[in-house]
Every structure is written in C-alpha cells, then in structure tokens.
N, CA and C atoms as a LAMMPS dump frame, in Angstrom:
ITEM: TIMESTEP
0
ITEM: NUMBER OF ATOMS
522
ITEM: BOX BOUNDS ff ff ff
-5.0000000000000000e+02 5.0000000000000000e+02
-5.0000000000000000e+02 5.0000000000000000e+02
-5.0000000000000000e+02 5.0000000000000000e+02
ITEM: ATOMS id mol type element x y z
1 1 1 N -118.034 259.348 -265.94
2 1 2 C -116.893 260.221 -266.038
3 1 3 C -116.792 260.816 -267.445
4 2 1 N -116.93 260.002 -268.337
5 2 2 C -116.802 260.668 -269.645
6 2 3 C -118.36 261.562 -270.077
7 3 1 N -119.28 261.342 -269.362
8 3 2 C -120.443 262.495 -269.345
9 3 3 C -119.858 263.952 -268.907
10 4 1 N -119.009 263.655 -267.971
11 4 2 C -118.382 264.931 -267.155
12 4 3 C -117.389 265.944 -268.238
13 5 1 N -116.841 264.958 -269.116
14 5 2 C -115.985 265.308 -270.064
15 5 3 C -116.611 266.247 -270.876
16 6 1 N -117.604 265.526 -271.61
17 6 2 C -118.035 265.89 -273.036
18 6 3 C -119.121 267.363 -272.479
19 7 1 N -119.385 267.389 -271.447
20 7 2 C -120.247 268.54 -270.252
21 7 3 C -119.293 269.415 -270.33
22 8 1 N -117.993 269.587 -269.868
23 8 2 C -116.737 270.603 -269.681
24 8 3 C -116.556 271.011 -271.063
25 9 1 N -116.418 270.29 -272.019
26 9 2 C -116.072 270.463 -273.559
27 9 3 C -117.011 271.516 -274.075
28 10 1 N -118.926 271.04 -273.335
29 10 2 C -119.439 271.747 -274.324
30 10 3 C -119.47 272.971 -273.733
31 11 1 N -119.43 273.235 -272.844
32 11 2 C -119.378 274.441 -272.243
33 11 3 C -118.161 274.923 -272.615
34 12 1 N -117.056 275.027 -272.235
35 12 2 C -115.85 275.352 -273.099
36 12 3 C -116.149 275.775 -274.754
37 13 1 N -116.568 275.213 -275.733
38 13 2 C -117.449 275.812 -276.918
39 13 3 C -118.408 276.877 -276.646
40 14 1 N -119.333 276.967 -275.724
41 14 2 C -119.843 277.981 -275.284
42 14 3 C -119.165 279.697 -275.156
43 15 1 N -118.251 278.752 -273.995
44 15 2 C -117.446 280.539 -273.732
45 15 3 C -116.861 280.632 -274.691
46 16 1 N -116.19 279.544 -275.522
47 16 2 C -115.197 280.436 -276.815
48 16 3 C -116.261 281.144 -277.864
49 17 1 N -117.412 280.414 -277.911
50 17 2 C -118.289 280.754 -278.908
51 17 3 C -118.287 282.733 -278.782
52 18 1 N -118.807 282.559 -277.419
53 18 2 C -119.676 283.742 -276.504
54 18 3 C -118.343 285.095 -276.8
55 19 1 N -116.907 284.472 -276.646
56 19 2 C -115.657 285.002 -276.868
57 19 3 C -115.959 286.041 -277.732
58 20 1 N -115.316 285.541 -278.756
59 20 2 C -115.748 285.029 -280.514
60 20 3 C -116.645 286.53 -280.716
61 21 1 N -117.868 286.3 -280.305
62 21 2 C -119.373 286.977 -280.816
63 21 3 C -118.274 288.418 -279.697
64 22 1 N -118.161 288.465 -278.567
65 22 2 C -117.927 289.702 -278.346
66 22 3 C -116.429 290.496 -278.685
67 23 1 N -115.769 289.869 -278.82
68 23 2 C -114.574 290.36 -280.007
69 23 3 C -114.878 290.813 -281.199
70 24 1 N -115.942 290.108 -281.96
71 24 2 C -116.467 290.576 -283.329
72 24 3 C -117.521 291.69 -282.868
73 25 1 N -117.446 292.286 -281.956
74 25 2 C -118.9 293.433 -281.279
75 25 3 C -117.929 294.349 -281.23
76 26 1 N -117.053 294.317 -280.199
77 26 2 C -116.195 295.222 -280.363
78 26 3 C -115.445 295.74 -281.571
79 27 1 N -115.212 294.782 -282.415
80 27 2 C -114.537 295.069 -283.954
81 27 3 C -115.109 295.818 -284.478
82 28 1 N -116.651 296.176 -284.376
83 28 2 C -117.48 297.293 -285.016
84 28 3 C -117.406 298.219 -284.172
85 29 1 N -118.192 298.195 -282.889
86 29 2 C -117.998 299.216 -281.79
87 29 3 C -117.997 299.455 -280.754
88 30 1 N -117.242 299.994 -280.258
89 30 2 C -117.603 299.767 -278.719
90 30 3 C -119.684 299.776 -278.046
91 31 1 N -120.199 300.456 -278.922
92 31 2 C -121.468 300.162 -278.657
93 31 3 C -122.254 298.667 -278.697
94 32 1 N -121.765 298.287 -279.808
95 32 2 C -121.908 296.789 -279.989
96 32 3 C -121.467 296.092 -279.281
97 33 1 N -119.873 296.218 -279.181
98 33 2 C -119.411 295.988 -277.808
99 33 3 C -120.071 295.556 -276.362
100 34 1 N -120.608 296.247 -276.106
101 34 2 C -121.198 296.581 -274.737
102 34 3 C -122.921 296.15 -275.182
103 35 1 N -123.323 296.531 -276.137
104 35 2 C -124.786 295.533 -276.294
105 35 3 C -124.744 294.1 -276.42
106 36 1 N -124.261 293.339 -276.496
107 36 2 C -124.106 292.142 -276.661
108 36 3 C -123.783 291.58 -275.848
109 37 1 N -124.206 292.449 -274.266
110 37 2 C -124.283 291.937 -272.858
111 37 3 C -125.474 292.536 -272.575
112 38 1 N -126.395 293.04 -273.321
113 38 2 C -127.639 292.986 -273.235
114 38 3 C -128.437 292.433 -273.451
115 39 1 N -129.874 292.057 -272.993
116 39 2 C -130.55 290.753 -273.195
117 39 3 C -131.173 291.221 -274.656
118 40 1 N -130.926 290.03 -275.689
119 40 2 C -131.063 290.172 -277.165
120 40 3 C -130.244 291.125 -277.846
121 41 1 N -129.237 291.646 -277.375
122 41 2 C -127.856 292.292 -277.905
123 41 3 C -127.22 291.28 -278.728
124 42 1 N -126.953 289.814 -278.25
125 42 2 C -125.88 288.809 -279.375
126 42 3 C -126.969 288.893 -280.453
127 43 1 N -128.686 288.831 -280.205
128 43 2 C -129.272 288.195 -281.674
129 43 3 C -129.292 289.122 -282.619
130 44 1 N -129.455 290.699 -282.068
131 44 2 C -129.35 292.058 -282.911
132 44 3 C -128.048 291.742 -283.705
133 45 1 N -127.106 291.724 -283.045
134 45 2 C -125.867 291.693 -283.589
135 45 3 C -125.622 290.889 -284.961
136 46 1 N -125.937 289.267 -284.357
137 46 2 C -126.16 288.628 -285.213
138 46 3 C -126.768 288.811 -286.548
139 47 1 N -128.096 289.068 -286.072
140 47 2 C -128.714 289.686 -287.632
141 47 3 C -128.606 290.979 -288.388
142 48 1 N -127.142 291.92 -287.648
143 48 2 C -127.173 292.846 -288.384
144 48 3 C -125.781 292.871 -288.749
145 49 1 N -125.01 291.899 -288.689
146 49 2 C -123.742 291.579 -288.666
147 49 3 C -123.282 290.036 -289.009
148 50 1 N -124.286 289.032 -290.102
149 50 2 C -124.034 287.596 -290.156
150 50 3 C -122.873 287.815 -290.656
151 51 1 N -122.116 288.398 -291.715
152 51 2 C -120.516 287.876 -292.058
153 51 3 C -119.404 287.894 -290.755
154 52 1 N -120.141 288.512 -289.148
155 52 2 C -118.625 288.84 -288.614
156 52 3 C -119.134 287.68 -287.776
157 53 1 N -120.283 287.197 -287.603
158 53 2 C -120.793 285.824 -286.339
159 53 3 C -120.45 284.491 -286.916
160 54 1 N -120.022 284.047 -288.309
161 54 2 C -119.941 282.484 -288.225
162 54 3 C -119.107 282.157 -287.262
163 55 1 N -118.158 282.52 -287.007
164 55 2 C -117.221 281.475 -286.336
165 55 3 C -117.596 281.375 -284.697
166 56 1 N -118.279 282.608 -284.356
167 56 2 C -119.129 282.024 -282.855
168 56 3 C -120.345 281.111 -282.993
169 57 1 N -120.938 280.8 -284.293
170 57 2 C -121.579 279.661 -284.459
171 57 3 C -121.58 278.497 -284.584
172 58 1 N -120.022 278.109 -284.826
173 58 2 C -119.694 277.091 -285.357
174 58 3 C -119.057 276.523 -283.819
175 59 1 N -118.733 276.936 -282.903
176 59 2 C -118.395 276.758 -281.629
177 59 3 C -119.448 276.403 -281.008
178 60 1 N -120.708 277.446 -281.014
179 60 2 C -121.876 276.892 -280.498
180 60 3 C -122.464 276.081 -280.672
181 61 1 N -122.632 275.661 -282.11
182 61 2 C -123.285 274.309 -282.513
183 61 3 C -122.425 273.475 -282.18
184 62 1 N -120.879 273.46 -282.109
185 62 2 C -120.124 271.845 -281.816
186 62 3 C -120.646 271.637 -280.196
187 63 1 N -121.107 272.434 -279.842
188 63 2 C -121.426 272.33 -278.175
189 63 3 C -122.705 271.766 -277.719
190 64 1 N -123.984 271.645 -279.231
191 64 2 C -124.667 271.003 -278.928
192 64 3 C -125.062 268.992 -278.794
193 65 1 N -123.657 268.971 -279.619
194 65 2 C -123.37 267.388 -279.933
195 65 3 C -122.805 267.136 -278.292
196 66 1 N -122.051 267.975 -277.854
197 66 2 C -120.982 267.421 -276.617
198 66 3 C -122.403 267.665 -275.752
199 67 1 N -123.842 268.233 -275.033
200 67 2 C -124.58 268.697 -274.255
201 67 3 C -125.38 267.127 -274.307
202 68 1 N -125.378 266.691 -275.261
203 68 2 C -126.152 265.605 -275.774
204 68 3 C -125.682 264.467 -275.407
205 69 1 N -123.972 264.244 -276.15
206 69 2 C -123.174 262.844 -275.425
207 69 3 C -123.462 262.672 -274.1
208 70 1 N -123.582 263.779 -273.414
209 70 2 C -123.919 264.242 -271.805
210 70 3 C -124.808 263.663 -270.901
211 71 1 N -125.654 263.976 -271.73
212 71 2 C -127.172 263.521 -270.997
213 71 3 C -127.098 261.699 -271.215
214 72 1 N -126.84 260.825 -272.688
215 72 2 C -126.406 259.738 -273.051
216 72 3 C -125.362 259.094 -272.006
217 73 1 N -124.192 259.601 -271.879
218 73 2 C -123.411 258.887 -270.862
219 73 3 C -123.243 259.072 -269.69
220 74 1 N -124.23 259.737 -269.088
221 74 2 C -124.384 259.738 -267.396
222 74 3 C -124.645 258.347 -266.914
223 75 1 N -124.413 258.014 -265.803
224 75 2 C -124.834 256.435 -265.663
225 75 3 C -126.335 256.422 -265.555
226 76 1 N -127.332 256.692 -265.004
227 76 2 C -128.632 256.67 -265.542
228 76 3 C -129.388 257.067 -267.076
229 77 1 N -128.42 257.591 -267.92
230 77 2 C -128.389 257.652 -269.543
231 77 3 C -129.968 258.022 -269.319
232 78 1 N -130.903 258.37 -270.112
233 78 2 C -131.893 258.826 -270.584
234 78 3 C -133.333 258.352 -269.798
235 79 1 N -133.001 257.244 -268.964
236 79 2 C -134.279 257.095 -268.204
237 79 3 C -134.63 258.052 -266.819
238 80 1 N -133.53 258.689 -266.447
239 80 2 C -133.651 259.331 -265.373
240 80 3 C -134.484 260.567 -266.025
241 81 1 N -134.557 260.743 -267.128
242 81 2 C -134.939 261.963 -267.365
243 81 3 C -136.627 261.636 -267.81
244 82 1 N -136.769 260.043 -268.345
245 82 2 C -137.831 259.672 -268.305
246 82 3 C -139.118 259.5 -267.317
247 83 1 N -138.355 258.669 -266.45
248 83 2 C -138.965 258.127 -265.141
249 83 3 C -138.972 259.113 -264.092
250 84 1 N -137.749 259.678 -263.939
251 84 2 C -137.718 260.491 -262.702
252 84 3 C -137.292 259.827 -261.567
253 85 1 N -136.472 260.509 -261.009
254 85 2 C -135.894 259.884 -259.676
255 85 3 C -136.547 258.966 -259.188
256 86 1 N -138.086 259.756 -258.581
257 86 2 C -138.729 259.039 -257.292
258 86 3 C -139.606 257.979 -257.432
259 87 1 N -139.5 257.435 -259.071
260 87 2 C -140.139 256.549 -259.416
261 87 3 C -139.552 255.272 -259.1
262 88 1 N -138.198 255.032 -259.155
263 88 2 C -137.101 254.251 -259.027
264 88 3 C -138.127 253.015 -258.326
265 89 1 N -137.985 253.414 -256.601
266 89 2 C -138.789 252.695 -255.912
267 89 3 C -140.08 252.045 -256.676
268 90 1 N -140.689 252.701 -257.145
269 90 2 C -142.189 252.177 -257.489
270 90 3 C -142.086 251.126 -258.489
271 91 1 N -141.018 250.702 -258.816
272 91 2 C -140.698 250.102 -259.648
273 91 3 C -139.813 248.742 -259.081
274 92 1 N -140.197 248.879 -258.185
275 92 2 C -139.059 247.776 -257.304
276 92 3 C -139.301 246.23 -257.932
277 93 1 N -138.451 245.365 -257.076
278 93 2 C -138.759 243.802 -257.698
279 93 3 C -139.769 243.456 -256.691
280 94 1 N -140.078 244.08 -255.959
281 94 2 C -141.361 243.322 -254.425
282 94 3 C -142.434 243.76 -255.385
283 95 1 N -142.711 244.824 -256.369
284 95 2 C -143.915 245.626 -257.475
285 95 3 C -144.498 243.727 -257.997
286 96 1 N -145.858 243.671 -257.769
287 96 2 C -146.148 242.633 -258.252
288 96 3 C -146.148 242.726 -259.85
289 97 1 N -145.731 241.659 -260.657
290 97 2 C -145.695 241.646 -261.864
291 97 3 C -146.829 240.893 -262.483
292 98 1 N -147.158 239.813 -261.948
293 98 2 C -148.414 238.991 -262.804
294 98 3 C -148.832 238.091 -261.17
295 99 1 N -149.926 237.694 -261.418
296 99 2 C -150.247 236.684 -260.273
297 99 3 C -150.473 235.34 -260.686
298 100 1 N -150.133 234.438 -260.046
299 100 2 C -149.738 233.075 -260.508
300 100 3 C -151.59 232.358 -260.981
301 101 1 N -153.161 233.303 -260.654
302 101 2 C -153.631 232.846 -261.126
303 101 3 C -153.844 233.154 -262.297
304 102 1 N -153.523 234.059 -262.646
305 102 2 C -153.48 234.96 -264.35
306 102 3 C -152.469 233.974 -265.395
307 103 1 N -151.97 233.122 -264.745
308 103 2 C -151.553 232.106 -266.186
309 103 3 C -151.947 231.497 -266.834
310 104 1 N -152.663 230.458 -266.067
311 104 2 C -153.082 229.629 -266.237
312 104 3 C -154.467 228.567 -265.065
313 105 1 N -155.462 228.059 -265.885
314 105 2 C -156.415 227.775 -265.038
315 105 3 C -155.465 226.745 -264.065
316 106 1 N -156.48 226.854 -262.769
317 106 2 C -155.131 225.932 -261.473
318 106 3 C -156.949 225.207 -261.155
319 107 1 N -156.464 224.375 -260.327
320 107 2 C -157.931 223.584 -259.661
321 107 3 C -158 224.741 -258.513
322 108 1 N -159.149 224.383 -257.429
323 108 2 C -159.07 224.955 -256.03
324 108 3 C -157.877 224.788 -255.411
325 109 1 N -157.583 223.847 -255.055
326 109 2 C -156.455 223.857 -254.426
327 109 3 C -155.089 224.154 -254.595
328 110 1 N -155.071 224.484 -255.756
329 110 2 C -153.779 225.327 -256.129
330 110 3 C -153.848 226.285 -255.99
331 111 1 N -155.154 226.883 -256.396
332 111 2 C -155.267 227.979 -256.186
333 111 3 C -155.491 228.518 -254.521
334 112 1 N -155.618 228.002 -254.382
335 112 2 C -155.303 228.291 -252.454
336 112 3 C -153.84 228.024 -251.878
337 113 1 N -152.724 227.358 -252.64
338 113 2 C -151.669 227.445 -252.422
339 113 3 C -150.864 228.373 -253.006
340 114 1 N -151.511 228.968 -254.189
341 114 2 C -151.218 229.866 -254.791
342 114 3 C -151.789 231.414 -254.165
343 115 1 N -152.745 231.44 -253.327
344 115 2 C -152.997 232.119 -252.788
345 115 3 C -152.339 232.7 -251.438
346 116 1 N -151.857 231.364 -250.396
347 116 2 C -151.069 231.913 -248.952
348 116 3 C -149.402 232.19 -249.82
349 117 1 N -149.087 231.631 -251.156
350 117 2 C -147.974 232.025 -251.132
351 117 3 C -147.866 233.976 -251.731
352 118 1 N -149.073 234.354 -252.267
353 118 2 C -149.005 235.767 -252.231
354 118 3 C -149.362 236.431 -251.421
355 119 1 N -149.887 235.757 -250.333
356 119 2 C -149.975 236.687 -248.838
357 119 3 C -148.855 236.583 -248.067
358 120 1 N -147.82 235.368 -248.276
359 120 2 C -146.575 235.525 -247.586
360 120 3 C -145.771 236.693 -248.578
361 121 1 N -145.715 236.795 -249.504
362 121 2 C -144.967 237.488 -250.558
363 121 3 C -145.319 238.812 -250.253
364 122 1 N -146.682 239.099 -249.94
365 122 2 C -147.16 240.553 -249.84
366 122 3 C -147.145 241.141 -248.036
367 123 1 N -146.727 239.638 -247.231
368 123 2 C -146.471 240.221 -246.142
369 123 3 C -145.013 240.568 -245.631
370 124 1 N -144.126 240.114 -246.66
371 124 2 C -142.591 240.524 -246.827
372 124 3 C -142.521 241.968 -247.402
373 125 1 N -143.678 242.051 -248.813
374 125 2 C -143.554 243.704 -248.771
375 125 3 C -143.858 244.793 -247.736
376 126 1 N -144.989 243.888 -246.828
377 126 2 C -145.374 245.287 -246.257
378 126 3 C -144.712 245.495 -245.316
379 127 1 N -143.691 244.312 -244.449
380 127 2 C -142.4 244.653 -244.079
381 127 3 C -141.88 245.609 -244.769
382 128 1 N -141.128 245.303 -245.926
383 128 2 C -139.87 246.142 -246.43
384 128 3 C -141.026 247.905 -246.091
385 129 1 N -142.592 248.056 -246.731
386 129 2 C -142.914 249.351 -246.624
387 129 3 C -142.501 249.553 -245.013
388 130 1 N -142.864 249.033 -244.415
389 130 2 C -143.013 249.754 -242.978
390 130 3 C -141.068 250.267 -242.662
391 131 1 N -140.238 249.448 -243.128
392 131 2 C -139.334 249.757 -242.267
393 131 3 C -138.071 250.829 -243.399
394 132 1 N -139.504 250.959 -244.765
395 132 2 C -139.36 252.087 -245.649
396 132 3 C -139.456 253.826 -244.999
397 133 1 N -140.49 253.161 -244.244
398 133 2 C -141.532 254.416 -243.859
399 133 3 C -140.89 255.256 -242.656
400 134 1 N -140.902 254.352 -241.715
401 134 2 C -140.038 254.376 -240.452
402 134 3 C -138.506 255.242 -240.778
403 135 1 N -137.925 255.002 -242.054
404 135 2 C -136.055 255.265 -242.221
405 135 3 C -136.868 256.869 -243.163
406 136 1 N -138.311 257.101 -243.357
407 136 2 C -138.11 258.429 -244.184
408 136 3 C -138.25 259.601 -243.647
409 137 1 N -137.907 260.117 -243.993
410 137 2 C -137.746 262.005 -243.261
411 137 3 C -138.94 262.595 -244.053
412 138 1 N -139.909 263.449 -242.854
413 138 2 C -140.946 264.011 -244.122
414 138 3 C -140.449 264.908 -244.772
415 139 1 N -139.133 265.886 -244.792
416 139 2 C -138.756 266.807 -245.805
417 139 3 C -138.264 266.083 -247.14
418 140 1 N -138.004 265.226 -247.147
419 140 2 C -137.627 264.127 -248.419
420 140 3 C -138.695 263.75 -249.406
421 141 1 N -138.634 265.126 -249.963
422 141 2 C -140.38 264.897 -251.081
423 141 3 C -140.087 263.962 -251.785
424 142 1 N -139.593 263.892 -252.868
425 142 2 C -139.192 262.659 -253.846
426 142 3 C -139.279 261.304 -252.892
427 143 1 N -138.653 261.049 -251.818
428 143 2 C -138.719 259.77 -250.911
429 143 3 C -140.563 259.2 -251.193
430 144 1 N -140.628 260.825 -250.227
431 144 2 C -142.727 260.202 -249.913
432 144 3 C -143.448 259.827 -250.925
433 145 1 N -142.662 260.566 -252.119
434 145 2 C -143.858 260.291 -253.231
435 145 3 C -143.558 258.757 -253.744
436 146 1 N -142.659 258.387 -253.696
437 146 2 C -142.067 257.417 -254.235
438 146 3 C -142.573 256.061 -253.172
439 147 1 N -142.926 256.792 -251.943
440 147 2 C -143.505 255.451 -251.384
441 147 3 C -144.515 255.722 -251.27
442 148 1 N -145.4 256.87 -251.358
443 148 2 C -146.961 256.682 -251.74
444 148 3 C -147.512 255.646 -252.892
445 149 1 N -146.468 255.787 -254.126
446 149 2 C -146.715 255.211 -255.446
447 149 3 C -146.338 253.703 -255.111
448 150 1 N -145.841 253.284 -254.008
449 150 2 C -145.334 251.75 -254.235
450 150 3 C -146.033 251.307 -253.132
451 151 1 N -146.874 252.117 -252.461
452 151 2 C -147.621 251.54 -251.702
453 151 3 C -149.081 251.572 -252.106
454 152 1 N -149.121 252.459 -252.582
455 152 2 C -150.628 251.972 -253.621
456 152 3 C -150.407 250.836 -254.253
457 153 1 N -149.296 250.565 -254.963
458 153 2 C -149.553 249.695 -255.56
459 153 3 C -149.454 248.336 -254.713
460 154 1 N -148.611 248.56 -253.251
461 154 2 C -148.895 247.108 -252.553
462 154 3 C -150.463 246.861 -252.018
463 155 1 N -151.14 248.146 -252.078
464 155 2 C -152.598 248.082 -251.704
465 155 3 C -153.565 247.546 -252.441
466 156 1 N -152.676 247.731 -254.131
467 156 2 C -154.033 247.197 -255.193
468 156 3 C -153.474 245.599 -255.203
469 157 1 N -152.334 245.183 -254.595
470 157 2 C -151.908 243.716 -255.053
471 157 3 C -152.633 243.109 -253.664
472 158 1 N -153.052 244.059 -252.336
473 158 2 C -153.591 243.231 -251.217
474 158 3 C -154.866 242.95 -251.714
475 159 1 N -155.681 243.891 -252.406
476 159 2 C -156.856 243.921 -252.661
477 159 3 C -157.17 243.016 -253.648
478 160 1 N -156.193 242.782 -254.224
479 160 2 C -156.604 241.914 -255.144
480 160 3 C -156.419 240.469 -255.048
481 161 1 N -155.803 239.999 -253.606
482 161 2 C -155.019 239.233 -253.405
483 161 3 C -156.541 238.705 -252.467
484 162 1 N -156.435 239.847 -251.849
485 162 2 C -158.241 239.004 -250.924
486 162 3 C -159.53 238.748 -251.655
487 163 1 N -159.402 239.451 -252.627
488 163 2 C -160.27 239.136 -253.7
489 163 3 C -160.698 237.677 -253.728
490 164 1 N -159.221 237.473 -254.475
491 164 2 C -158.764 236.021 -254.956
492 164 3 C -159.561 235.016 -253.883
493 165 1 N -158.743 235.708 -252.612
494 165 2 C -158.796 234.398 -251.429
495 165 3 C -160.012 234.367 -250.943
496 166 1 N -160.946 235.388 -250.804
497 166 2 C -162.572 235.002 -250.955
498 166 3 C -162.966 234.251 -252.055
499 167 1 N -162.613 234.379 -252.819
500 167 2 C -163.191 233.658 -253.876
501 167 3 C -162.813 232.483 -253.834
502 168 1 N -161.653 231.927 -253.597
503 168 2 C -161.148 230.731 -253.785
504 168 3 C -161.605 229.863 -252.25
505 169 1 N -161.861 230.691 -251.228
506 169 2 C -162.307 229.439 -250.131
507 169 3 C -163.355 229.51 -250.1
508 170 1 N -164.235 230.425 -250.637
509 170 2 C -165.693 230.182 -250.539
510 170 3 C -166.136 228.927 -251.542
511 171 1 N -165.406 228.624 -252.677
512 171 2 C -165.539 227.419 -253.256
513 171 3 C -165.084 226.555 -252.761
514 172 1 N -166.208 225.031 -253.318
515 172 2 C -166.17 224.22 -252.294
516 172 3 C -164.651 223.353 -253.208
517 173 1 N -163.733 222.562 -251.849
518 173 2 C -162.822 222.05 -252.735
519 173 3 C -163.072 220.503 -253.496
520 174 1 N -162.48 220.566 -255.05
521 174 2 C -162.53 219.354 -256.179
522 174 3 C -161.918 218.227 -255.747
C-alpha cells in the first residue's frame, strides 16, 4: 500500500513538474507554448530557456526518489524484477537442493536407503508436476515456461537419481 502511495506522489510531481514547464512556455509564447507538446519541444525549451525551467526540475527530480521507494516497497520489492514472475515455481521447495549422497561418504546400504528415499521424494514431485500440468491453460505463457524450467529440473534430479541407484545396486553389499 505504501508503494501505491509514493507511485501517486511521484506522478503527481510529474504533472506539476510538466505544469510548471508549460506555464513557463507560454510566459514567452504562445509558440513555445504549443511546442512543448511537441516531441523534443520541453528539451528545446529547456536549453533555450534554463532560468524559466528550474522549478519544473525540481518537481521532476523529487519524483525520481518517490518512482524508486516504489519499486522497493511493493511486496515482491526488487526480486520480481530480478527473477521474474515465472521463475517463482522453478524455484519451489520440491527443487532438489543437495542429495543426501553429496555429504558425506555413507556405506552401500545407506546409500540404498538413501536412494528409495529420493525416489519416493521425486515420486511426490512428479505428482505435484502432473497435477501442475493438468490445472495449466496453454495460453498461460509465463505458467508453461515456469513448468518447463521445474521440470527439467525434476528430470536432471531423476537422472541423477538412477544414476546413483545403478550404481549403488550394482555394488556388491559391505
């Protein structure tokens, strides 16, 4: 809400600014006047007229502090503009983070318990994908892309997951 604020404010500086600059156009002439609704009419003006433009500058610049608080206090604050919407998903908590054999050395047999518990883990994701997939509309670009990207990545955690589990039952157990 207070993003919404300091958004109305700066714009409000804007039009008074914009005011301002065409009151001081007209003060010279009606030609000026009326150019300074032409595209590069305010900058002519400006540079052929800096003593009559400070005070539409000084409006405009307070409007760049309030454009700024803006973007800062939206509730997604500065990552939305980072990440991007449709990344959100790809980023989920089902996104594998480390695999329990990447810690630390385990014997065989941990590592085979460590193994059905990331095929149960990765068969809960591919639930959640399917009944992702199923609820998406194909006009919902941002949606698809966002589950293309989180399903690759449940593809590189299967792949890597059978990897593992070849490897680990083809050894004989300690």
């Amino acid at each position: 809400m207070a993003g919404l604020i300091f958004l109305g404010t700066g714009i409000a500086f804007v039009l008074i600014g914009r005011i301002l600059l065409i009151g001081a156009a007209f003060g010279v002439s009606i030609g000026w006047g009326l150019g300074v609704f032409l595209p590069f009419g305010p900058l002519l003006f400006r540079l052929s007229y800096p003593e009559l433009a400070p005070t539409s500058r000084y409006f405009r610049l307070a409007a760049l502090p309030c454009f700024l608080a803006f973007f800062v206090l939206q509730p997604t604050g500065f990552d939305a503009l980072r990440h991007g919407e449709f990344l959100k998903s790809a980023q989920s908590p089902a996104a594998p983070k480390a695999y329990a054999t990447e810690n630390r050395k385990l014997n065989v047999e941990e590592r085979r318990i460590a193994n059905n518990q990331e095929f149960e883990r990765l068969a809960k994701w591919a639930e959640t994908l399917r009944l992702k997939k199923r609820d998406l509309l194909h006009s919902d670009v941002k949606g698809n892309i966002a589950y293309d990207a989180e399903l690759a990545q449940y593809e590189a955690a299967l792949a890597k997951a059978t990897a593992e589990k070849q490897a680990v039952f083809s050894a004989p157990a300690k």
